[in-house]
Structures are given as C-alpha cells and as structure tokens.
DOVO-958970 format. One line per field, with one value per residue (C-alpha): residue in one letter; y, x, z; residue number from 1. Coordinates in Angstrom, 3 decimals. Each point is the difference from the previous one (the first is absolute). Layout:
// DOVO-958970
type	a; ...
Y	Y; ...
X	X; ...
Z	Z; ...
seq	NUM; ...
//
This chain:
// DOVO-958970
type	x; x; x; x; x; x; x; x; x; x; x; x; x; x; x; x; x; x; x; x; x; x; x; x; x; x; x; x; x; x; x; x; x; x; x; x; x; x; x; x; x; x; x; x; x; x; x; x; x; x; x; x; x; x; x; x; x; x; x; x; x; x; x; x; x; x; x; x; x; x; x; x; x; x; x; x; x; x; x; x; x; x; x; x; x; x; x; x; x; x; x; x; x; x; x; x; x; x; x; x; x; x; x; x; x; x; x; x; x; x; x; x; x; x; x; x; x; x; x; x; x; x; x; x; x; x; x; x; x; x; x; x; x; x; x; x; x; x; x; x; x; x; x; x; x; x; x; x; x; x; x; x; x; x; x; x; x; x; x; x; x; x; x; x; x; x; x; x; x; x; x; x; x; x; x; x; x; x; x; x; x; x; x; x; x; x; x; x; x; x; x; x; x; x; x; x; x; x; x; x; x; x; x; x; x; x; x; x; x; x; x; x; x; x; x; x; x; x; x; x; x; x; x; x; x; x; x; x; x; x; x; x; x; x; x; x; x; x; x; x; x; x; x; x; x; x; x; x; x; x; x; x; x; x; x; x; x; x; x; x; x; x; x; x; x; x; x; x; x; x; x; x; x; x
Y	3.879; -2.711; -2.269; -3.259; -2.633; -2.305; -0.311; 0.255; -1.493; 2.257; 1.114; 3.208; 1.325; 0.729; 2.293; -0.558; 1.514; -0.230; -2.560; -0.889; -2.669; -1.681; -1.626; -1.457; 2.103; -0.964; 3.789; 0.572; 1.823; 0.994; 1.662; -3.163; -1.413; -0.773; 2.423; 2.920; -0.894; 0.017; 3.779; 0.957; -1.208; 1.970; 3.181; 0.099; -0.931; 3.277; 2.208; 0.734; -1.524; 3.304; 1.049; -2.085; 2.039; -1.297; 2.452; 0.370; 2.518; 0.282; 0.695; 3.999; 0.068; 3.253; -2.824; -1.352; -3.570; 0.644; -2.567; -2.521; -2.408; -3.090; -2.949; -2.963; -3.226; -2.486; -3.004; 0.134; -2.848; -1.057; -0.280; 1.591; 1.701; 1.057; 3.654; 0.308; 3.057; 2.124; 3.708; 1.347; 3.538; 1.898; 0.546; 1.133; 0.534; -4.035; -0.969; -1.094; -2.076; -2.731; -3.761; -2.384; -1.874; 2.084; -0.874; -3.256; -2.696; -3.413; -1.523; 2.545; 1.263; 3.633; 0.256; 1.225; 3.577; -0.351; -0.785; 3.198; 3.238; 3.199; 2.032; 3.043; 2.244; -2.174; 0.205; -2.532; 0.716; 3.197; -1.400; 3.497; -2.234; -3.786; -1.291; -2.446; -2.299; -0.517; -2.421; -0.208; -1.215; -1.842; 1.044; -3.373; -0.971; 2.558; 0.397; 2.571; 1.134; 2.900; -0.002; 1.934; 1.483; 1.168; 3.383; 2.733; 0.241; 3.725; 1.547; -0.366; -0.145; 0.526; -2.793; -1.451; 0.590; -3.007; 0.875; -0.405; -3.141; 2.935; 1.558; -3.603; -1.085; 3.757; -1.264; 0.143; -1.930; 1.419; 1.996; 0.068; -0.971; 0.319; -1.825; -0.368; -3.295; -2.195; -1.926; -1.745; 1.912; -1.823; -0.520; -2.688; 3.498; 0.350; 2.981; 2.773; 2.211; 0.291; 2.086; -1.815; 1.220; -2.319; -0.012; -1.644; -1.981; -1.181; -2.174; -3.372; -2.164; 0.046; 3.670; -1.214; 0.823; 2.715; -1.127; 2.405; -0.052; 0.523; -0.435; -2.083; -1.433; -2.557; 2.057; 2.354; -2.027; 1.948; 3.590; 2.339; 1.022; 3.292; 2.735; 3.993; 0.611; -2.422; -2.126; -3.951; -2.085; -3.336; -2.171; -1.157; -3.641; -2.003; 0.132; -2.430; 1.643; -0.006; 0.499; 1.819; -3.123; -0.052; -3.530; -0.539; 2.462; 1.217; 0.876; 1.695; 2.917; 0.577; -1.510; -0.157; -0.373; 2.203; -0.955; 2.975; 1.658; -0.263; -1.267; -3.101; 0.461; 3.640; -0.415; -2.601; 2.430; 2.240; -1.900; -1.292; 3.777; 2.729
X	21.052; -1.193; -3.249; 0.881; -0.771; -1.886; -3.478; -2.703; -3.425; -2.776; -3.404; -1.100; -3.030; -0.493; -3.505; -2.222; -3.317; -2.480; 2.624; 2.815; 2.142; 2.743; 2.522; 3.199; 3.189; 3.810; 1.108; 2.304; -1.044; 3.067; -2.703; -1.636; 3.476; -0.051; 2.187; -1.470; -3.621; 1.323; 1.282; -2.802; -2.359; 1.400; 0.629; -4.079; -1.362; 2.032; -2.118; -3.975; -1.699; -1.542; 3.518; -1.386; -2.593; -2.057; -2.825; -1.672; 2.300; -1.664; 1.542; 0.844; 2.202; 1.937; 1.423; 2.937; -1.460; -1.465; 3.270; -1.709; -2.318; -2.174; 1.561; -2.475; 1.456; -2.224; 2.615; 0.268; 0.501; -3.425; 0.061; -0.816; -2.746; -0.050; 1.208; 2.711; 0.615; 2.644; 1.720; 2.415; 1.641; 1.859; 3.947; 1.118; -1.105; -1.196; 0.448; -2.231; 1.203; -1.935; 0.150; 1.162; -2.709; -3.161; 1.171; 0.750; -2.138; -1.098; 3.445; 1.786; 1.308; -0.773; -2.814; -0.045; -0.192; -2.897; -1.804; 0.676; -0.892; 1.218; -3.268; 1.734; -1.841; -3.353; -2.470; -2.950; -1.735; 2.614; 2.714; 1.431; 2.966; 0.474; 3.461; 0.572; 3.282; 2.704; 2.496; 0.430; 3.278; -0.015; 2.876; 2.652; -0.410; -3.185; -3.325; -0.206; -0.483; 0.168; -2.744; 1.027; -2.948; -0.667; -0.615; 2.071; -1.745; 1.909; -2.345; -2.369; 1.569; 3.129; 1.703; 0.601; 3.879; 1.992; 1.584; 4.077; 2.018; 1.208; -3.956; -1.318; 2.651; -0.225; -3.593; -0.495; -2.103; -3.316; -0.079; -3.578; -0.140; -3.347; -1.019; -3.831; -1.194; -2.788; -0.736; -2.783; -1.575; -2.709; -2.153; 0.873; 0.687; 4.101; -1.002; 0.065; 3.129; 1.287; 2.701; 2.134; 2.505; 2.267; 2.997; 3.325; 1.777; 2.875; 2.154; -0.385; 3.416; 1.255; -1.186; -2.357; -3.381; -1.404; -1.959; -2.793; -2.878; -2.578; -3.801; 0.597; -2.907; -0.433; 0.050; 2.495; 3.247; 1.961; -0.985; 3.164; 1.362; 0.971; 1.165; -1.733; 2.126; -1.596; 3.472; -0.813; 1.942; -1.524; -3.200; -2.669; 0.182; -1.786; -1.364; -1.306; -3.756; -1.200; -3.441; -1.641; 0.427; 3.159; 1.396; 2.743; 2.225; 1.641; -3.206; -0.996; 2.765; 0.092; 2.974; 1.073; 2.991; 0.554; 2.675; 2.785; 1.519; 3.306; 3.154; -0.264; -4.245; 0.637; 2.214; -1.877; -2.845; 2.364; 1.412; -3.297; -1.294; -0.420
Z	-10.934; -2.686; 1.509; 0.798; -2.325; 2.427; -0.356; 2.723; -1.123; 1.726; -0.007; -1.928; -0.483; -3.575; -1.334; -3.083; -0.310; 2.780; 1.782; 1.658; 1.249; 1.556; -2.978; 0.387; -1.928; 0.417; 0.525; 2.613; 2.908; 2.360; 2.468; 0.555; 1.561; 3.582; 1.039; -1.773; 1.179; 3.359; -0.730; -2.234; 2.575; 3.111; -2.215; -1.100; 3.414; 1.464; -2.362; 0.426; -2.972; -0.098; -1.425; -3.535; -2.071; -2.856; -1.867; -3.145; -2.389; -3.112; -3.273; -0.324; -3.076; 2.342; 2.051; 0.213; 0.361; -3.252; -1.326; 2.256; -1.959; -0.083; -2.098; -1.543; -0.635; -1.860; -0.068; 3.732; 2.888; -0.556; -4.000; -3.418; 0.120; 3.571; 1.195; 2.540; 1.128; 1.764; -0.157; -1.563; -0.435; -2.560; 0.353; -3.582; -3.736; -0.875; 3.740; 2.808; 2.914; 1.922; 2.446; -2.767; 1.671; -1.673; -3.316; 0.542; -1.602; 1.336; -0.346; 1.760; -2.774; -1.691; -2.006; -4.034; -0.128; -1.824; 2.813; 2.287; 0.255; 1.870; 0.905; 1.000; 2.800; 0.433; 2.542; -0.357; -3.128; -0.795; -2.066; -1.818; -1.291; -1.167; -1.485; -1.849; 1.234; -2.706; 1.588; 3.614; 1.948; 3.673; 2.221; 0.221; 4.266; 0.769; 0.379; -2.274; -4.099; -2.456; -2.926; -2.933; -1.908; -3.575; 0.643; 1.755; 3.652; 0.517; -2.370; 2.534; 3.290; 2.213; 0.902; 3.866; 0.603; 1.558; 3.054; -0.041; 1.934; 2.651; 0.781; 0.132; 2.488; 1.894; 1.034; 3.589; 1.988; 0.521; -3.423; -1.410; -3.258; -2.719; -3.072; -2.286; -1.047; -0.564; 2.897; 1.665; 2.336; 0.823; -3.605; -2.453; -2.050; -0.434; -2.332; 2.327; 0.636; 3.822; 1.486; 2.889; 2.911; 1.012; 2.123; -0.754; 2.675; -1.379; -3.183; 0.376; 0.588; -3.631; -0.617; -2.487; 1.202; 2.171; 3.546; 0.012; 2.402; -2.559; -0.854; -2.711; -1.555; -3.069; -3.706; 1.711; -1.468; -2.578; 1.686; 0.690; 3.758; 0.153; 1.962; -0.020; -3.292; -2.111; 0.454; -0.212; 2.314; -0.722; -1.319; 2.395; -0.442; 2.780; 3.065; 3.304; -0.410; -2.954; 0.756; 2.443; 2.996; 2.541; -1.596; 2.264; 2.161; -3.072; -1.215; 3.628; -0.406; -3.811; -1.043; -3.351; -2.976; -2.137; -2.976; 0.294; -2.757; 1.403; -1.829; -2.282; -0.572; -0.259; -2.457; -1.795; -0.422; -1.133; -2.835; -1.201; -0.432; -2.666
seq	1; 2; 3; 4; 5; 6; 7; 8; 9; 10; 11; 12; 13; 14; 15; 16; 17; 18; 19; 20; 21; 22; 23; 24; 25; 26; 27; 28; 29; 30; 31; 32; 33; 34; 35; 36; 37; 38; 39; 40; 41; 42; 43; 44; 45; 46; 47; 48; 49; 50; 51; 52; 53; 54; 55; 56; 57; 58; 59; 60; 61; 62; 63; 64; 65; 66; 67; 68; 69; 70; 71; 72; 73; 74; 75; 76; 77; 78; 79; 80; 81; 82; 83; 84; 85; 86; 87; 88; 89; 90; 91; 92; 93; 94; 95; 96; 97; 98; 99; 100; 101; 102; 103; 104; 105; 106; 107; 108; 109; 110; 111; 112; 113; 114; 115; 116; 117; 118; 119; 120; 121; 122; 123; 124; 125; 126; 127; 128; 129; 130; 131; 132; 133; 134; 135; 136; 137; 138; 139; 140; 141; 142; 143; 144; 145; 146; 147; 148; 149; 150; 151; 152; 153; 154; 155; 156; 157; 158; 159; 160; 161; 162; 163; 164; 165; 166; 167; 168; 169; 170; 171; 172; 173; 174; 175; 176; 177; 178; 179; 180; 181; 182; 183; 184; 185; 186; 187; 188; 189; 190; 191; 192; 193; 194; 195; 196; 197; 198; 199; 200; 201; 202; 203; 204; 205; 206; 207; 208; 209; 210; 211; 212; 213; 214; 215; 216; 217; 218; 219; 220; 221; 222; 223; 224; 225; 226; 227; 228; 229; 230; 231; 232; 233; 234; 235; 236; 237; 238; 239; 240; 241; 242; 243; 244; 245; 246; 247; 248; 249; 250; 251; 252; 253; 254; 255; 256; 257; 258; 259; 260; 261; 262; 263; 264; 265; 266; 267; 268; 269; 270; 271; 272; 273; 274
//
C-alpha cells in the first residue's frame, strides 16, 4: 500500500557528535496515529521489557552484521561542518539502505554526496572500511534512502537480503526480531557497535511501518530488523525513549516504528538498487 501523502510534523531525535537533540522533520509517521498508539501501546505493555536486549557486539568481520555500518554526515540538521551521524547497512553491489532522515541536511532535504560516508563494520576507533557516497536517492512518501557508492561494497562483504511482501506480512505477533547500530547508550560516544533484540507487535494501519517494542536509542536510525536468517524486514526509524529516561508511557514499555519494507517502500528500494 502507497503512504499517504499527508504530512505529520513531529519530533525526532537526530545525532551529531557528542550530541543529540530533538528537531522538527515533516516525515510521516503512521505509528504515531491515534489509533495505532492505542494498539502499539497495549501490544508492548503485554510483553516484559526484559523481552528487549541491547549489548555491545563488536565488529568481527565473520559476522553477518559485518554489512551494518556507521554513516557521517557533515551537512547535517545542525549545518556544514558539523557530523550527523546514523547507520546504515549493505543490500547489494553500490547499495546501502538507511532513515532518509540521517542524510538529510538542515532544510530537510538530502545532503550532497560529498558530504557522507559509509564506514562499513566500525566499532569506536576500528573503522576496517569507509565509502565514499556517489549519488544517493530518498524514497518518494518514506522515511527512508539508498546511497550509492563509488566502489563495489561485495568485494568486501555479503549483503543484508530484503525480506519478500509475503515473509514481512507472515510476521506474527511476538516474533523477536535483531538489528546492530550506533546508538547512545549512555556516553556522548555514538561510535560504538551494539547488538539489539526486539520484538515485533504488529503493521501499523496502512501496513507501512512495523510496531516493535524495542530499545531504541538515538544513533540507532538507519540499522536493519531482521529475523535469525539475516532476512531484513524493515529500518529502525524512531522511538518514544531515546535516551536512557522513561519520557512518557510510550517510552515506559519500549515502543517504537520501524519503516517496513512492504509493498510501495519495498519496491522503491528495489528500483533505486544495483
């Protein structure tokens, strides 16, 4: 199903280097409706929060999550000259997949490729692999973007396969669900690589996002969800604690969006690949 064209102005929490903070973006969230908070809300406070996992992975190049990277933008929300940061992974040849929000720059709009880079597989100081960003395309009506870069990524690692419309809508409540990112974890350091479990609760109303009850943390946007085969189902996108503090109820059980890689996105991402 194609995302609505409406606009809902809300508050995301976007990362540069040693800090974070709350900036307005006109994506459309269709997990931060009424109706699906409602859900979303019921659904994570019937789960322990001890069901959502968050540790240190490190960077073995013999894992999987080795496709999962760190990516610097310095044309950001807060300005040239100022690193943004996010994640990113690999999903072919020239192709890594992210939040259109990480790569955005102050005007909402996406930054010059000159001004990101893919750093492939770091942890902290480690970065094994750094990619330079030939063009990069946002997805029309999502949260999300491909970068293209100037050299072939496969050389040096396998890609993350995209789950298909039928496995993404064969997701059952309860499912547990893993991704590595960058997030905060308590440090004004978004350098170091964490592993997450997470548990999926259901598609929001128009099927375009995943409800997970997740320990989403700033830095984290852009990382992959996927199941024990490596198969990514969507793109950790936001969250209602982004730090370590219970914010509101949301924040209290975990909930978070996820943008799904169902239908029209899906596709998108598709299309826009090598």
């Amino acid at each position: 199903m194609r995302r609505k064209l409406t606009v809902l102005t809300t508050l995301l929490t976007l990362t540069i280097a040693g800090q974070a903070q709350a900036v307005e973006t006109n994506y459309y969230y269709d997990g931060l409706k009424p109706n699906n908070l409602k859900t979303g809300y019921q659904l994570a406070k019937s789960y322990s929060n001890s069901k959502t996992i968050m540790r240190t992975q490190g960077n073995s190049n013999a894992s999987r999550y080795k496709a999962v990277g760190y990516i610097a933008n310095t044309n950001g929300w807060a300005g040239k000259g100022i690193e943004a940061m996010g994640t990113g992974f690999v999903i072919d040849d020239y192709t890594v997949l992210t939040n259109a929000h990480v790569i955005d720059d102050q005007n909402g709009r996406a930054a010059q490729a000159k001004y990101i880079t893919f750093m492939m597989n770091r942890d902290g100081k480690k970065i094994p692999y750094r990619f330079a960003v030939k063009d990069i395309v946002k997805i029309p009506s999502a949260d999300l973007a491909v970068l293209h870069t100037k050299k072939r990524l496969t050389s040096y690692v396998k890609p993350l396969t995209l789950a298909t419309d039928a496995q993404i809508m064969r997701l059952k409540k309860g499912t547990p669900l893993y991704s590595v990112g960058y997030p905060y974890h308590g440090t004004d350091d978004y350098t170091t690589r964490y592993w997450n479990q997470a548990v999926f609760l259901g598609h929001s109303s128009n099927q375009t996002e995943l409800m997970m009850k997740d320990r989403f943390r700033s830095g984290a946007s852009g990382s992959p969800l996927v199941d024990a085969n490596f198969r990514v189902y969507g793109v950790r996108t936001y969250s209602h604690k982004l730090y370590n503090v219970n914010d509101d109820k949301y924040g209290k059980v975990e909930l978070a969006g996820a943008e799904s890689l169902y239908g029209y996105s899906g596709w998108q991402v598709l299309k826009h690949s090598y």
